[in-house]
C-alpha positions as CSV (number, residue, x, y, z in Angstrom):
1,X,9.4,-89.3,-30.8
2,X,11.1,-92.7,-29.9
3,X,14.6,-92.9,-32.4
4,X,15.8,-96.4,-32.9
5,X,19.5,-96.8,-32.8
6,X,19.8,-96.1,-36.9
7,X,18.3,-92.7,-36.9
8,X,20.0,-91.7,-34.1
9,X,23.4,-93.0,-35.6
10,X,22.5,-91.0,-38.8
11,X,21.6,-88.0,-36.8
12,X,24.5,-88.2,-34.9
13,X,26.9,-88.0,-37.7
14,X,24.8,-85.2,-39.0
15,X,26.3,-83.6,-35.7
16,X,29.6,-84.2,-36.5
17,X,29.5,-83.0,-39.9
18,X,28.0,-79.7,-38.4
19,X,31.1,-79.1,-36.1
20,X,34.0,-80.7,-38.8
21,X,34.8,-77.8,-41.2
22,X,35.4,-75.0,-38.3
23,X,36.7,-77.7,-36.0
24,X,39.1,-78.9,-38.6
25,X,39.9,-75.3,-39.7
26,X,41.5,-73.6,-36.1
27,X,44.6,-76.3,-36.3
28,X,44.9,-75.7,-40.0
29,X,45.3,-72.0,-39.4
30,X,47.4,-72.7,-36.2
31,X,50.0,-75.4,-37.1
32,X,48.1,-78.3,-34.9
33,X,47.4,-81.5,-35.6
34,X,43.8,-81.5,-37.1
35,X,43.4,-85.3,-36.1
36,X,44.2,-84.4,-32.4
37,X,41.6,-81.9,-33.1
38,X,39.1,-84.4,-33.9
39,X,40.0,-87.1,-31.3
40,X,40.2,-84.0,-28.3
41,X,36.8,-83.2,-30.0
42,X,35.1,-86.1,-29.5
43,X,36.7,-87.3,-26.5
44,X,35.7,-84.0,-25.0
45,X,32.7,-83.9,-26.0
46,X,32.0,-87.3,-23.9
47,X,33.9,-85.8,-20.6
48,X,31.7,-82.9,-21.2
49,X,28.4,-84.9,-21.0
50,X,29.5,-87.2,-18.0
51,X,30.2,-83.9,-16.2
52,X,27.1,-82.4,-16.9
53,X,24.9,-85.5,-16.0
54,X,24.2,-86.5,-19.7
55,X,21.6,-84.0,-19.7
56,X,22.9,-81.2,-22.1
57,X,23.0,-81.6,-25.5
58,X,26.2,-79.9,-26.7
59,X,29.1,-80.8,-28.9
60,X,32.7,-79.7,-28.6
61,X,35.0,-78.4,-30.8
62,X,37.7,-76.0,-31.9
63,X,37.6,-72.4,-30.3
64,X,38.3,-69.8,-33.0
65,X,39.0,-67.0,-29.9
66,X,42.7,-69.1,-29.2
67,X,43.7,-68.2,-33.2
68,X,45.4,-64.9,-32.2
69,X,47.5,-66.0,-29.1
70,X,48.4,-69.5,-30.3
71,X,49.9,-68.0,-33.4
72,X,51.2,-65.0,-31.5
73,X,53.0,-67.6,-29.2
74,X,54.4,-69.6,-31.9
75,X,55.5,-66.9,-34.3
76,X,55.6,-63.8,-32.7
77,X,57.1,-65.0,-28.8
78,X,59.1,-67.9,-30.1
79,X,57.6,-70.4,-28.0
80,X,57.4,-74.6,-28.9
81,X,54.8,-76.2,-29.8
82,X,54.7,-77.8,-26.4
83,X,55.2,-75.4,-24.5
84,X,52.1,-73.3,-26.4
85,X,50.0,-76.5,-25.7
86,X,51.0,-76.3,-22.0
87,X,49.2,-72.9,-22.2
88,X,46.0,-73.9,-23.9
89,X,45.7,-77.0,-20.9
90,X,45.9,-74.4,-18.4
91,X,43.2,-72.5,-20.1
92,X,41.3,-75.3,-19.0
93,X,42.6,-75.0,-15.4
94,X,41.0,-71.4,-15.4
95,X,38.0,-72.7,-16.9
96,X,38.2,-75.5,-13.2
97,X,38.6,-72.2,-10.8
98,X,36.1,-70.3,-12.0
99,X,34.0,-73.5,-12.5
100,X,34.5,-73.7,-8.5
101,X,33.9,-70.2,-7.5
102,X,30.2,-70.6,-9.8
103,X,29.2,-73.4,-7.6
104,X,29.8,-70.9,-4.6
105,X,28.7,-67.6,-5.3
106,X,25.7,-68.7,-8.1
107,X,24.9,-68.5,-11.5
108,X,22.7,-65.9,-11.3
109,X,26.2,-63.0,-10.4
110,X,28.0,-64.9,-13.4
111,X,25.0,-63.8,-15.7
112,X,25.4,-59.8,-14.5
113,X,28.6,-60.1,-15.2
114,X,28.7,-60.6,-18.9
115,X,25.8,-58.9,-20.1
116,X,24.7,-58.6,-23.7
117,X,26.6,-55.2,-23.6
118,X,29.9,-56.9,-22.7
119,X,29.1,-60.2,-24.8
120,X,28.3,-58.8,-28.2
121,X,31.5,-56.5,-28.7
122,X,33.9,-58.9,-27.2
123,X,32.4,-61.5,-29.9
124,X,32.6,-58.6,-32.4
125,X,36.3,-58.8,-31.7
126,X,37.2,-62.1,-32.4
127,X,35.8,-61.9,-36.2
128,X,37.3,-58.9,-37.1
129,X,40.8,-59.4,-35.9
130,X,41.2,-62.8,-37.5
131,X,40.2,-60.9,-40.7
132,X,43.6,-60.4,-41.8
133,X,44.2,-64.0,-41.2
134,X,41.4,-64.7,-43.9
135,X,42.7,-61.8,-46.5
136,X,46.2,-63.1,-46.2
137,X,44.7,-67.0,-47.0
138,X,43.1,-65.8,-49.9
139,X,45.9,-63.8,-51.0
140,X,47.6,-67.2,-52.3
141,X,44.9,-67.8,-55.0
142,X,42.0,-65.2,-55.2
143,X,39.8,-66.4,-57.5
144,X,39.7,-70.2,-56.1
145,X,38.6,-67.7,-52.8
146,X,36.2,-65.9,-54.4
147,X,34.8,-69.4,-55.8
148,X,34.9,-70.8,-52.5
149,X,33.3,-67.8,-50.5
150,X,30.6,-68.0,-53.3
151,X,29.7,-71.5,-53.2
152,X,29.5,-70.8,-49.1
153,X,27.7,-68.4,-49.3
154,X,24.8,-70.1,-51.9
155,X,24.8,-73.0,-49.7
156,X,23.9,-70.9,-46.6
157,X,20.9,-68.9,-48.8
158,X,19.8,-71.3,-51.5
159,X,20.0,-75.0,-49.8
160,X,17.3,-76.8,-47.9
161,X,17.1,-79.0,-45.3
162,X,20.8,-80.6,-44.0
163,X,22.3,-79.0,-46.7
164,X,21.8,-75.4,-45.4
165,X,23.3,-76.4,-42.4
166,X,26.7,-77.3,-44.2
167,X,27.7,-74.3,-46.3
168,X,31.3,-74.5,-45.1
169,X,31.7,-78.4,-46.3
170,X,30.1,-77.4,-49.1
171,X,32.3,-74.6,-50.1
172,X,35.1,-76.9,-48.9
173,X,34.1,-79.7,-51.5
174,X,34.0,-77.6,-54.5
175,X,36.8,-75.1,-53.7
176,X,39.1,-78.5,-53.4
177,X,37.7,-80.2,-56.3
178,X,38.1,-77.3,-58.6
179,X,41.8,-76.3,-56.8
180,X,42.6,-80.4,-57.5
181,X,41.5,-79.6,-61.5
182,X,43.5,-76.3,-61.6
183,X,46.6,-78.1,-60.1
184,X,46.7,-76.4,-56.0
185,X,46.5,-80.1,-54.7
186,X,49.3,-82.1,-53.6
187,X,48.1,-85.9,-53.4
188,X,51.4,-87.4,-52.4
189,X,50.8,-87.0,-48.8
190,X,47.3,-88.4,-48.8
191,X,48.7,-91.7,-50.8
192,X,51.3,-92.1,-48.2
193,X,49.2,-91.7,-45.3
194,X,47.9,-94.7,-43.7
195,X,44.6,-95.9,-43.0
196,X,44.7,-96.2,-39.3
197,X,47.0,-94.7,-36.7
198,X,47.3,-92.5,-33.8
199,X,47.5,-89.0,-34.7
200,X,50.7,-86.9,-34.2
201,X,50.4,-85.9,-30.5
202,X,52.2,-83.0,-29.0
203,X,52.7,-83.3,-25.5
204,X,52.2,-80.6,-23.5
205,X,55.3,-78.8,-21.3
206,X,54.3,-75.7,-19.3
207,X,56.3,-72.4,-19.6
208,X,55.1,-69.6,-17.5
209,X,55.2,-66.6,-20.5
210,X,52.9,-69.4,-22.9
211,X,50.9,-69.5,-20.4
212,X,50.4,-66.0,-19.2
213,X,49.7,-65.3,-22.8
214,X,46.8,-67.7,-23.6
215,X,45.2,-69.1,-20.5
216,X,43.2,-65.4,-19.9
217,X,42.0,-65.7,-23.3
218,X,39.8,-68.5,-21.1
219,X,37.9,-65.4,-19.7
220,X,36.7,-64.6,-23.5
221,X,35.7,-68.0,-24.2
222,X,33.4,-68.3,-21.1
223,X,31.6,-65.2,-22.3
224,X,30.4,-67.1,-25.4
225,X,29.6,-70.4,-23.3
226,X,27.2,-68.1,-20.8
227,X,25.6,-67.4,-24.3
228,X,25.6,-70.5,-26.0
229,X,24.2,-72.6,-22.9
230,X,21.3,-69.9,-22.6
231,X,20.7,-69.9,-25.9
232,X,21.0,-73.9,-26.3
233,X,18.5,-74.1,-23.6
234,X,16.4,-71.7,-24.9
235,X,16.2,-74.3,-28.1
236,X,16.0,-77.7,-25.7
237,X,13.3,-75.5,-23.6
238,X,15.2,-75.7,-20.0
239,X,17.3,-73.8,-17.7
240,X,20.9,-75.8,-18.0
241,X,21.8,-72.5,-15.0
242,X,19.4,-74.2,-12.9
243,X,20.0,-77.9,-13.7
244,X,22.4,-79.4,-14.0
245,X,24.3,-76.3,-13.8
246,X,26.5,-73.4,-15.0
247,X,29.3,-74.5,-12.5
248,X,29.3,-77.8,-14.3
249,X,29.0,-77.1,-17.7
250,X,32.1,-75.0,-17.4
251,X,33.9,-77.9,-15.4
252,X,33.1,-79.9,-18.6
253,X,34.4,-77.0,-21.0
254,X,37.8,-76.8,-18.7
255,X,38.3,-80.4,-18.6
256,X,37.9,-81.0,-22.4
257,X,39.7,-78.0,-23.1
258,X,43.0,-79.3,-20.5
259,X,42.8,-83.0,-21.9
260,X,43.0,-81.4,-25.8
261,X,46.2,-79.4,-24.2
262,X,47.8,-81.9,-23.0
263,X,47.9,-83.8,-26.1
264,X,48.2,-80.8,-28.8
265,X,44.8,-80.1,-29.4
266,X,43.1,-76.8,-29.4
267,X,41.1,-75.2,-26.8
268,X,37.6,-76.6,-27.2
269,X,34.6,-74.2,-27.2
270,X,30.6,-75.4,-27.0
271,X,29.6,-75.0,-30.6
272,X,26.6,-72.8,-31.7
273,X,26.8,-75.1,-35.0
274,X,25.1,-78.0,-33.2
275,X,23.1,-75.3,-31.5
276,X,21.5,-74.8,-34.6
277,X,21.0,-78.5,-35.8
278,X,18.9,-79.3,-32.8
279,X,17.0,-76.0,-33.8
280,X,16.4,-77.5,-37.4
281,X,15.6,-81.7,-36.3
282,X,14.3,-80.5,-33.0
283,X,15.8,-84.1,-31.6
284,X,17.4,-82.5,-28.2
285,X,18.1,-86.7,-26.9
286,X,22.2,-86.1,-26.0
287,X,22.8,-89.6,-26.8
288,X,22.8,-88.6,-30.5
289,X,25.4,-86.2,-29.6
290,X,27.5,-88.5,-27.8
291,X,27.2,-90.7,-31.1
292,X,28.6,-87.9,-33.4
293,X,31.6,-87.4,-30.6
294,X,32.2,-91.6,-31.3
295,X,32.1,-90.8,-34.9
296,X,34.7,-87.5,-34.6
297,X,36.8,-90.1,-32.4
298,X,36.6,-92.5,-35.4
299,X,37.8,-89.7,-38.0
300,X,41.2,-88.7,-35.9
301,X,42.5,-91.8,-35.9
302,X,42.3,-92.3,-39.6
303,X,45.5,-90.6,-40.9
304,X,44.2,-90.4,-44.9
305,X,41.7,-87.9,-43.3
306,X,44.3,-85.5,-41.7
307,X,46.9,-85.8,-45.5
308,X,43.2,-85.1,-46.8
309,X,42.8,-82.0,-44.6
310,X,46.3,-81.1,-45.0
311,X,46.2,-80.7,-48.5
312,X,43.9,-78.0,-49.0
313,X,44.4,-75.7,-50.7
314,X,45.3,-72.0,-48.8
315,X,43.2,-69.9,-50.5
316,X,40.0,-72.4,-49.9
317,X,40.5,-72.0,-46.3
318,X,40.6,-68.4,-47.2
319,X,37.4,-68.3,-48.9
320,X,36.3,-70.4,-45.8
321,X,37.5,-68.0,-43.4
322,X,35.9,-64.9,-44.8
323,X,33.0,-66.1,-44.1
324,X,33.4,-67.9,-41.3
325,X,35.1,-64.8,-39.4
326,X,32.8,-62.2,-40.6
327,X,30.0,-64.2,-39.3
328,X,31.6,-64.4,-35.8
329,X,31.6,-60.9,-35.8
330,X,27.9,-60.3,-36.8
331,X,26.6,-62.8,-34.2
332,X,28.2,-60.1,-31.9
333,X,26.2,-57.4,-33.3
334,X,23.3,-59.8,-33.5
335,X,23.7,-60.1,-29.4
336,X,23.9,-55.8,-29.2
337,X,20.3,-56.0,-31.5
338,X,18.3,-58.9,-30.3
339,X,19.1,-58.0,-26.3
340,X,17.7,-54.3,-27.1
341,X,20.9,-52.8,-25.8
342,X,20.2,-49.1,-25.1
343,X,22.5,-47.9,-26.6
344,X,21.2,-43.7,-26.2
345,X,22.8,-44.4,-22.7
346,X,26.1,-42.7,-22.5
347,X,27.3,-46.0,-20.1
348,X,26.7,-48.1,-22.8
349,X,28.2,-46.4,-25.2
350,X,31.2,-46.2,-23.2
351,X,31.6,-50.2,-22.3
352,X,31.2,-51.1,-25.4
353,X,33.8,-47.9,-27.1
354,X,36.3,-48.9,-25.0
355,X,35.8,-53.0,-25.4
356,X,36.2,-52.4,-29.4
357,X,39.4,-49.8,-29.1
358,X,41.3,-52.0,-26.8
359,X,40.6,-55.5,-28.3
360,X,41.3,-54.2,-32.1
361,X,44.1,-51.3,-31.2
362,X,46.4,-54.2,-29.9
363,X,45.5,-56.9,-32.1
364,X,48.1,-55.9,-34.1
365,X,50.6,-55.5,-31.2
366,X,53.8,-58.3,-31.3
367,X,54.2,-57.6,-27.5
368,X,51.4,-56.1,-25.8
369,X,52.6,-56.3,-21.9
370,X,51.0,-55.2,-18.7
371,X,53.8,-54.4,-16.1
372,X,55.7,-57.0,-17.6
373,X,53.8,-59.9,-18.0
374,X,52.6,-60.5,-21.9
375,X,48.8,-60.4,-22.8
376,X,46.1,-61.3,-25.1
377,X,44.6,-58.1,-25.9
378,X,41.3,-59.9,-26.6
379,X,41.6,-61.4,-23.0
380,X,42.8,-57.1,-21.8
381,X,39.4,-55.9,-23.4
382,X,37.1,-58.8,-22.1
383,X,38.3,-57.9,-18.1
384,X,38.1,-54.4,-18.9
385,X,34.4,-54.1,-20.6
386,X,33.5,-56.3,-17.2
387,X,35.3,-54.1,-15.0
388,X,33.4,-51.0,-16.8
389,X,29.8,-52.7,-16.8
390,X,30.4,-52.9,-13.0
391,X,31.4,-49.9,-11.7
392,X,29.3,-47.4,-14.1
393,X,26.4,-46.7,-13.0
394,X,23.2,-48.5,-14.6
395,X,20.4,-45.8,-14.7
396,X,22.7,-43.3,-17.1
397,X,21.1,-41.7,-20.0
């Protein structure tokens, strides 16, 4: 069906509505600047469709996997701001090697590599070890969380239409309208902020240990883009490996993901969210996407939206996040169910054991360090389930 230019404006800012609340949420939860998150968003979003020869219809936004190394760096290694920046841009370096090494050895070896049996515990991972992040949200104000979570999730069962596809904004709407009656909002920011103006930029400085720390989380992360660009092709109903492929969809991730380091954003991730939107309006056309990355561009230089963003309250993001977590972690077990992973087979069993002991035993490590050098234990269990899946021998029952 032909779109004139209004529906496709429309359903472009449908798009970016889709990706705001968890896009919004990661520098919330991290310290960063949620309007750099939107303008490294949006402007990422564009890099990533010029790379990819305007053919895939993905948007960018905030990876939830950085959460537990950005705040590790900042609280827990003492690290600046800038200098933990500096380590998200050269997650997008990695992203640029690998990217190269794809275009030589094939798509087809990346895909044996991470296998459902890898994929779907490593995803596991990264909802259950921000759990405590969402408990200790919550923790400020439980019953405004308990609204929240409530309101998310009868907007995810009950609503129709657009409005199923927005349970977080909704449960971010009421929770804040009910936290403003009960007193948990603080409006003098918002009426100070202006209307327009460049966000607060961080600039990025590079420090080897920052970057030791959170570049190999880049490894997670392109687990979950293999998946999401099969599965968003699955929806479109082409092969983005084949055409215009993997190589350069990951080229598009890394270079997003550097430029939103450079300036204090965080590590930008393909988003399953707009995944699901094309699923539901079945309009693939990436132009509309590139239209809700013009409108996320629009929203981080408004400063009224970031005071807006900035004053909600804890324990809504707490609702938020106990949702938004958990689900992270059942897509993994969704991967482990819908791939018909056999899991009789002693080989499985064992990839997957050792994935879930390592990533959640040293989530709760302050210094988890292999012969010296510090590291993510979600990035430790990724390389390990990888190394496993390779070596052990397939036809083990």
């Amino acid at each position: 069906m032909e779109l004139n230019t209004q529906r496709k404006v429309v359903l472009g800012v449908q798009h970016t509505i889709a990706m705001f609340g968890a896009t919004v949420l990661v520098p919330l939860l991290t310290g960063l600047d949620a309007s750099v998150a939107l303008l490294a968003a949006g402007i990422g979003t564009l890099i990533f469709h010029v790379l990819t020869k305007l053919m895939v219809p993905v948007f960018l936004g905030s990876s939830f996997a950085f959460i537990p190394p950005i705040v590790a760096a900042l609280n827990d290694e003492g690290f600046s701001m800038s200098a933990t920046v500096g380590g998200i841009a050269a997650a997008g370096v990695v992203y640029a090697i690998v990217s190269v090494i794809v275009r030589f050895i094939g798509s087809d070896k990346i895909k044996r590599l991470v296998p459902p049996v890898v994929a779907g515990p490593v995803i596991v991972i990264i909802g259950i070890t921000l759990a405590p992040v969402a408990v200790d949200m919550s923790n400020a104000n439980w019953w405004l969380a308990i609204l929240t979570l409530l309101v998310t999730v009868a907007a995810a069962i009950f609503m129709k239409g657009l409005w199923k596809m927005l349970p977080i904004l909704s449960g971010a709407v009421v929770g804040y309208v009910v936290g403003a009656i009960a007193g948990e909002v603080d409006f003098d920011g918002i009426a100070d902020a202006d209307w327009f103006g460049l966000p607060d930029f961080t600039f990025a400085t590079f420090e080897w240990g920052a970057i030791v720390l959170i570049a190999p989380v880049a490894f997670v992360t392109m687990i979950e883009h293999v998946g999401d660009v099969i599965t968003n092709g699955r929806v479109v109903g082409k092969d983005f490996f084949e055409e215009p492929g993997l190589d350069r969809t990951l080229m598009g991730d890394g270079a997003a993901t550097f430029l939103a380091g450079l300036v204090g954003g965080p590590a930008n991730t393909t988003y399953s969210e707009n995944t699901g939107v094309l699923a539901v309006t079945k309009v693939y056309d990436p132009a509309v996407l590139r239209i809700g990355a013009i409108v996320a561009i629009i929203l981080g230089i408004i400063p009224k939206v970031a005071a807006v963003l900035q004053s909600i309250p804890l324990s809504v993001l707490g609702g938020l996040s106990i949702v938004l977590f958990g689900m992270i972690a059942a897509v993994g077990l969704r991967t482990l169910v819908e791939s018909q992973v056999e899991m009789h087979k002693s080989r499985n069993l064992i990839v997957v054991a050792v994935i879930l002991v390592l990533g959640l035993g040293t989530s709760g490590l302050e210094n988890l360090q292999i012969g010296g050098v510090a590291i993510s234990g979600l990035a430790l269990a990724a390389v390990v389930g990888v190394v496993l899946n390779l070596i052990l021998p397939a036809d083990d029952s």
